[in-house]
DOPANU-831457 format. One record per residue (C-alpha): x, y, z; residue number from 1; residue in one letter. Coordinates in steps of 0.02 Angstrom, whole numbers, plus 50000, padded with zeros to 5 digits. Example, Ala and Ser with C-alpha at 12.3 -4.5 7.8 and 13.67 -1.06 7.14 Angstrom:
<atoms>
{{50615,49775,50390},1,A} {{50684,49947,50357},2,S} 
</atoms>
This chain:
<atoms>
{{48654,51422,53166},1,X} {{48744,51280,53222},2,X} {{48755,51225,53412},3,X} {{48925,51246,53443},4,X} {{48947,51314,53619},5,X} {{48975,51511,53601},6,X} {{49150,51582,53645},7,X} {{49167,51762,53668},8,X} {{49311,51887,53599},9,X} {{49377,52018,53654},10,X} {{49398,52095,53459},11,X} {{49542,52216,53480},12,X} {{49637,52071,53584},13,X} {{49598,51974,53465},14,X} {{49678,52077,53326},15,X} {{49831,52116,53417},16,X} {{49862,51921,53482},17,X} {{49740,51775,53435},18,X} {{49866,51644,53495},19,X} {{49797,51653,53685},20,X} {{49593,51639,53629},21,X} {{49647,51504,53514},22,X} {{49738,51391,53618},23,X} {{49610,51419,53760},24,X} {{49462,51363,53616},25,X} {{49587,51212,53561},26,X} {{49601,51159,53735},27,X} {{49405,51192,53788},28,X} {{49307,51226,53641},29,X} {{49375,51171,53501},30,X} {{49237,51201,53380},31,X} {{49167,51356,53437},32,X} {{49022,51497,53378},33,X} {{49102,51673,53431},34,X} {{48973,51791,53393},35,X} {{49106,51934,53376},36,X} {{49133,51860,53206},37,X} {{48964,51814,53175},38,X} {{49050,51616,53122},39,X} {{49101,51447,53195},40,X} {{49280,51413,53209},41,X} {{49391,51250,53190},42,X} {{49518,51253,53284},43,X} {{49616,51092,53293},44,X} {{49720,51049,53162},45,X} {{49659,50855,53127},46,X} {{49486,50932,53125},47,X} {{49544,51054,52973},48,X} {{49658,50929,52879},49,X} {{49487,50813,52863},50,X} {{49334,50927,52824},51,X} {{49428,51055,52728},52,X} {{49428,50914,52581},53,X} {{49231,50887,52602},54,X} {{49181,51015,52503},55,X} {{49015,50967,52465},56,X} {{48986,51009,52641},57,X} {{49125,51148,52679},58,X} {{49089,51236,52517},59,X} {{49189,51387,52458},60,X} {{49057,51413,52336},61,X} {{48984,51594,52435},62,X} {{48877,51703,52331},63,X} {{48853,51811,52466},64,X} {{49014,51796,52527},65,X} {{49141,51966,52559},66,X} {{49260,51903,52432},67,X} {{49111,51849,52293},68,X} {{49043,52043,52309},69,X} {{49201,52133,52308},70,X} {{49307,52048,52200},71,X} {{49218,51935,52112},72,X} {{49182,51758,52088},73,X} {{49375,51689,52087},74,X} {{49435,51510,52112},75,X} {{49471,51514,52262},76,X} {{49262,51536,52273},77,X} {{49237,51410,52173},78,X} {{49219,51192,52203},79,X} {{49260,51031,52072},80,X} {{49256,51042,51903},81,X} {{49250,51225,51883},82,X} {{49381,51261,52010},83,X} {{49496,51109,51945},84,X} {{49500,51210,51787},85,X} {{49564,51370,51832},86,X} {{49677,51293,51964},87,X} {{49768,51202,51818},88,X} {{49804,51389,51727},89,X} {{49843,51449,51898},90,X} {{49992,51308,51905},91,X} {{50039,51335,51714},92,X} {{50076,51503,51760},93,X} {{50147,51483,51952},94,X} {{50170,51303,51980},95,X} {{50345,51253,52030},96,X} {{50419,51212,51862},97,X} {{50378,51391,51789},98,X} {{50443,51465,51960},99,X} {{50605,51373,51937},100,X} {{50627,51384,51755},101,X} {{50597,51559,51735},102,X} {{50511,51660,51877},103,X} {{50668,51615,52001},104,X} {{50800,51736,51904},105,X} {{50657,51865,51903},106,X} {{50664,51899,52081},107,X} {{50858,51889,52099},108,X} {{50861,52020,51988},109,X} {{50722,52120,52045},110,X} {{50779,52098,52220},111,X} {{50938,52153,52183},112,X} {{50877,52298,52134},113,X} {{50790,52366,52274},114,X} {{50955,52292,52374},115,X} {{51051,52419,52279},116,X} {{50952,52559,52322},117,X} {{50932,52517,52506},118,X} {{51102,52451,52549},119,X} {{51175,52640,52568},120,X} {{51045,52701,52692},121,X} {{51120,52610,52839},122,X} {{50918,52600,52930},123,X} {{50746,52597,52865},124,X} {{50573,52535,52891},125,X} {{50625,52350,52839},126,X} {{50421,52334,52788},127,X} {{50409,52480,52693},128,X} {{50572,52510,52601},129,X} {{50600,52295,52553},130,X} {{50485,52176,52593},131,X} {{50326,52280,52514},132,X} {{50440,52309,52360},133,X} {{50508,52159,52332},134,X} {{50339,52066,52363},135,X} {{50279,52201,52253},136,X} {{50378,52171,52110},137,X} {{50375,51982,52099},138,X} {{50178,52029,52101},139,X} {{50190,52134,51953},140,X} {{50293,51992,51844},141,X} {{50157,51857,51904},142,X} {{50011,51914,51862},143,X} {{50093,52018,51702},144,X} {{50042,52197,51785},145,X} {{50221,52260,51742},146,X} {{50158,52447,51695},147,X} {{50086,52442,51882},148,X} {{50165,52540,52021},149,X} {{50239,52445,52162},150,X} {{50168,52553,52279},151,X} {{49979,52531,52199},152,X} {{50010,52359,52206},153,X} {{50061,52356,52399},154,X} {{49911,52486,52450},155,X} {{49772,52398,52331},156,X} {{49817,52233,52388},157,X} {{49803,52319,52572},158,X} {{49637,52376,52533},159,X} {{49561,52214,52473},160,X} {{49623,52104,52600},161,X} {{49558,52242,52737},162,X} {{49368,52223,52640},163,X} {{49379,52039,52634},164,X} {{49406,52040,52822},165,X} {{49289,52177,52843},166,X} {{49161,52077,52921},167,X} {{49098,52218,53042},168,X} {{49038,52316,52884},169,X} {{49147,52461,52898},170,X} {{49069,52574,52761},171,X} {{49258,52660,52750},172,X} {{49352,52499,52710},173,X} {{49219,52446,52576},174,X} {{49246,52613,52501},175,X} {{49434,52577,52487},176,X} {{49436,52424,52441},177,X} {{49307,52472,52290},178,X} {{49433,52610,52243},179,X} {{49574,52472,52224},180,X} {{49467,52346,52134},181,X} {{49429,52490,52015},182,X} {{49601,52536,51998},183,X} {{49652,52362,51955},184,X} {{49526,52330,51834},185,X} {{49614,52493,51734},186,X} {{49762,52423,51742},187,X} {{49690,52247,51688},188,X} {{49625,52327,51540},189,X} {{49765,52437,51486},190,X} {{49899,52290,51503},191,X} {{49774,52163,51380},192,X} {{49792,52230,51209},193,X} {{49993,52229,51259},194,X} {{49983,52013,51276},195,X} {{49856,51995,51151},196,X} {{50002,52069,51026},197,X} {{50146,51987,51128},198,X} {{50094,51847,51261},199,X} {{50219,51819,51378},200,X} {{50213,51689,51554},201,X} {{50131,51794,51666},202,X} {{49966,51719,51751},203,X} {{49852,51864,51628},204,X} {{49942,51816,51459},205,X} {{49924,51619,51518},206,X} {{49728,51645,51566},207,X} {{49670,51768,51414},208,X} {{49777,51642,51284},209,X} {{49653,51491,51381},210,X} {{49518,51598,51332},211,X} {{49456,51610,51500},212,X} {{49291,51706,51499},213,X} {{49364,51925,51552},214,X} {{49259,51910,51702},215,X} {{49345,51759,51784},216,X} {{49513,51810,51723},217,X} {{49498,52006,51827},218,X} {{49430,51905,51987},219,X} {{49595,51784,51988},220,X} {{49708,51934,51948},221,X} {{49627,52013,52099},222,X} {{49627,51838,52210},223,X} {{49819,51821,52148},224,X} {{49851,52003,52221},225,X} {{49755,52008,52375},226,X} {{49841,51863,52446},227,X} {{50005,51866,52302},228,X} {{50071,52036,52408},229,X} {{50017,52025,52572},230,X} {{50085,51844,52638},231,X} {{50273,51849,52559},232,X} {{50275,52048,52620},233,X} {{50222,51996,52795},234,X} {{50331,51827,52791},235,X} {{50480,51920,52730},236,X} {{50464,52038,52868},237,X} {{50400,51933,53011},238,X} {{50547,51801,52973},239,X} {{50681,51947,52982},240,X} {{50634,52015,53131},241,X} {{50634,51832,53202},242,X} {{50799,51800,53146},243,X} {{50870,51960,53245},244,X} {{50758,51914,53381},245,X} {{50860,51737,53379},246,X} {{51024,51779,53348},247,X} {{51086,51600,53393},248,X} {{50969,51535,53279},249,X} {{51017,51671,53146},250,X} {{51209,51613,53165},251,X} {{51169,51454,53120},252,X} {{51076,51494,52977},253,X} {{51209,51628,52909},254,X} {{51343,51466,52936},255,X} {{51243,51346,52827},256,X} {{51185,51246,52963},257,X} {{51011,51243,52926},258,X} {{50938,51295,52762},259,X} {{50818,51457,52727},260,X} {{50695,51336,52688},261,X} {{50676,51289,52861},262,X} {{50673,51451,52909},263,X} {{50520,51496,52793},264,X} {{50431,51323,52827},265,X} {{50449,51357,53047},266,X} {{50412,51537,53035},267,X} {{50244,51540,52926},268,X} {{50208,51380,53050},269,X} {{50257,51486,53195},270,X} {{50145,51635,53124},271,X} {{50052,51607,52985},272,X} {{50028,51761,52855},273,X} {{49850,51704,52817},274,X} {{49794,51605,52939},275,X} {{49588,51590,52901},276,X} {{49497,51530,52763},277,X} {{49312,51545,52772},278,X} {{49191,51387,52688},279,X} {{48998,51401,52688},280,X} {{48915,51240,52754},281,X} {{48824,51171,52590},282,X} {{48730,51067,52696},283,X} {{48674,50989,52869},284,X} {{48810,50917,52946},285,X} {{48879,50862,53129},286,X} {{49061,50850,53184},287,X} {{49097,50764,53361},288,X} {{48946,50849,53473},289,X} {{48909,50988,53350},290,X} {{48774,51001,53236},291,X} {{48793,51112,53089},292,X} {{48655,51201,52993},293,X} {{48648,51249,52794},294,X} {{48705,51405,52739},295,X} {{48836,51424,52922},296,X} {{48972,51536,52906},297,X} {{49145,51428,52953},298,X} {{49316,51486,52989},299,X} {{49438,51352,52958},300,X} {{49590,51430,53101},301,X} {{49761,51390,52992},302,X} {{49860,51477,53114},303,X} {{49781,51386,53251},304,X} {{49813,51233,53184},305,X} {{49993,51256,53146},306,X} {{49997,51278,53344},307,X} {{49912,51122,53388},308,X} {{49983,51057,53546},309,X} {{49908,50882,53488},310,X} {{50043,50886,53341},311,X} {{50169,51018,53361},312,X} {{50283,50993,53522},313,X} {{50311,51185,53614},314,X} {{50218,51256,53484},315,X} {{50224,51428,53545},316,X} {{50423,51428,53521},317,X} {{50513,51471,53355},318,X} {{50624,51317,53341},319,X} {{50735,51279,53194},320,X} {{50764,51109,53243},321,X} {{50585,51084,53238},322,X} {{50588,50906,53101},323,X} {{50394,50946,53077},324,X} {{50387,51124,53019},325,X} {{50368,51073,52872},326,X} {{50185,50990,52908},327,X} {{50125,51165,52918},328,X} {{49935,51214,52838},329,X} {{50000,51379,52826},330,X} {{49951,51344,52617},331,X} {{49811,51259,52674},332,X} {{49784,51086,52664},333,X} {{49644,51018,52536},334,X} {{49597,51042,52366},335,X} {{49609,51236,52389},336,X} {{49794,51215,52429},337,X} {{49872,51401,52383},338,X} {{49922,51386,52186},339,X} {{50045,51497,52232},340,X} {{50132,51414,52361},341,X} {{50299,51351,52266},342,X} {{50324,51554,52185},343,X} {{50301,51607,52365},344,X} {{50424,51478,52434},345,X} {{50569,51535,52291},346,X} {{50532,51723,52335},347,X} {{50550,51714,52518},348,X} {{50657,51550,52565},349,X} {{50764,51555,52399},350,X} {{50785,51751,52367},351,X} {{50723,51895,52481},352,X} {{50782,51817,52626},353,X} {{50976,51763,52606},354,X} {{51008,51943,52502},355,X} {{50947,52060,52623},356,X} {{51060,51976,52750},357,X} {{51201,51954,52621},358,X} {{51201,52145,52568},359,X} {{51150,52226,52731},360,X} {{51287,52163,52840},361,X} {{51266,52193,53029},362,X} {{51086,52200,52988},363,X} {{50981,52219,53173},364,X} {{50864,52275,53254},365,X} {{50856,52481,53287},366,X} {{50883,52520,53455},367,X} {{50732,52534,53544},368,X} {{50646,52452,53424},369,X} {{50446,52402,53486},370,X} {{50401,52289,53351},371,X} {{50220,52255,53337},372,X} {{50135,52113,53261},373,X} {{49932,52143,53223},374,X} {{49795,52053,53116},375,X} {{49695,51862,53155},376,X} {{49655,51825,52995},377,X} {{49796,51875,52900},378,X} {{49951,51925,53027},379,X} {{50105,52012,52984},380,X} {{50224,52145,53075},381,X} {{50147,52330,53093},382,X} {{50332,52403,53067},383,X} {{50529,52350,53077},384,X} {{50644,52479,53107},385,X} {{50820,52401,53080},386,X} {{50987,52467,53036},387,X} {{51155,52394,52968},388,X} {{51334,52417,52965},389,X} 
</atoms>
């Protein structure tokens, strides 16, 4: 175990607001063992931007790993050559060109859809009744699970990211989330026959055409939904409620004074949707004072970073005119940059977000409205009751 000095959690604080332990372990500790989590944690941002590219010491190679036994051995799991390989499908299928020349139009009209439905309601659960399905569907295109329900998509995705995370051992959540890897895998195996006959540009036709071995290809369908729903549902949401929380800030965006893309970049720096990625230490290694040993569990803090008083300036305060946001980690920031970074940046920036406050006009908050945020390692709003007209 390495010798970083131990800082104590309080876990359900933790879970409901990590911002206060964090900034207290930037400004004191800021590598730090907390035994709650049974790792060490990074919590500066220059400290992350460096050793996240070592990976022959910060390995994501983790055989034992939550992610490895779960959901199996995925790219994001994987270092070099191997990893450089599936990456490179990963970007055929959601790299920015694709997302532009084809996958853009997808979730206009997709999001349109659920608009349509919604728009008459006049209030709903802003989580539940858009931002799951539109996430949801864009999902289902990607990865070329179109027979999939939106719903399955939401809850399985739910259920894997809640075992990944399940680092307490919760024998319940492990059940669930071997229910949804199960259910995926059916769905996997019903949709191949279907692009064998008729490939198409979804991330399963591009990977089974590469002749990927099946294994590798269910594990990155499964990587590509665990994080592929989760992080544009939350960001969609979180960046709403935001907006009505900053209604000065929301006129200027609804005025074309500052672009969506601002919004996206400052908000998933202000709270980051994932904001932990775990890396097994390969090897001995020391960093300032701190020695650490083989086989050490890390936590590389994203959302900590992205508050780093030593780079952001008030970084506790949602601030469009922030000229930085954009030097977020919120993607991460080495080799295992997120490969789908430029299809979540159309969804959110480029789609979800201008339509829902385009064709829900007068769109705010509900009265009384106690929106809760929860979640450390991946962060998101609990609920967002809004109405409109």
């Amino acid at each position: 175990m390495s010798n970083a000095p131990q800082v104590d959690i309080d876990a359900a604080a933790f879970w409901q607001d990590p911002y206060p332990a964090l900034a207290a372990m930037r400004r004191d500790h800021p590598i730090a063992y907390v035994p709650q989590l049974g790792a060490t944690l990074f919590t500066r941002r220059a400290h992350i931007v460096e050793l996240e590219k070592l990976t022959e010491v910060f390995s994501s190679h983790q055989p034992q790993g939550l992610m490895n036994r779960l959901m199996g051995h995925n790219m994001m799991r994987k270092d070099g050559a191997e990893h450089i390989a599936e990456r490179k499908l990963m970007l055929a299928a959601l790299g920015p060109q694709p997302v532009r020349a084809h996958w853009e139009a997808i979730f206009r009209t997709d999001t349109a859809r659920v608009l349509d439905a919604l728009a008459p309601r006049r209030q709903a659960d802003l989580i539940a009744a858009y931002a799951m399905p539109v996430s949801a569907d864009a999902l289902r295109a990607l990865t070329g699970l179109t027979h999939m329900r939106w719903q399955d998509m939401d809850a399985w995705s739910q259920a894997m990211i809640d075992g990944i995370a399940n680092y307490a051992g919760d024998p319940a959540i492990e059940a669930r989330c071997h229910a949804a890897t199960a259910g995926i895998d059916a769905c996997i195996s019903e949709r191949m026959p279907d692009l064998a006959r008729a490939p198409d540009q979804s991330l399963l036709s591009v990977m089974l055409r590469a002749g990927l071995p099946e294994a590798s290809v269910r594990a990155n369908i499964k990587l590509s939904i665990s994080g592929g729903q989760n992080e544009p549902r939350d960001a969609i949401a979180g960046a709403v409620w935001t907006l009505l929380s900053h209604p000065e800030a929301l006129a200027r965006v609804l005025r074309g004074d500052v672009p969506w893309r601002r919004v996206f970049d400052e908000y998933v720096r202000w709270i980051s949707p994932i904001a932990m990625s775990p890396r097994r230490v390969a090897q001995r290694y020391s960093v300032d004072d701190v020695v650490l040993e083989a086989e050490d569990r890390v936590f590389f803090m994203f959302g900590s970073a992205n508050r780093d008083e030593a780079f952001f300036d008030d970084p506790d305060r949602f601030d469009l005119d922030r000229r930085d946001s954009s030097a977020h980690i919120a993607f991460g920031a080495g080799p295992h940059y997120c490969a789908g970074a430029a299809a979540s940046k159309a969804l959110i920036a480029e789609v979800a977000l201008p339509a829902v406050f385009e064709r829900l006009p007068g769109l705010r908050l509900a009265p009384d409205a106690a929106v809760r945020f929860g979640g450390w390692a991946f962060r998101g709003p609990l609920s967002l009751p809004v109405v409109w007209g």
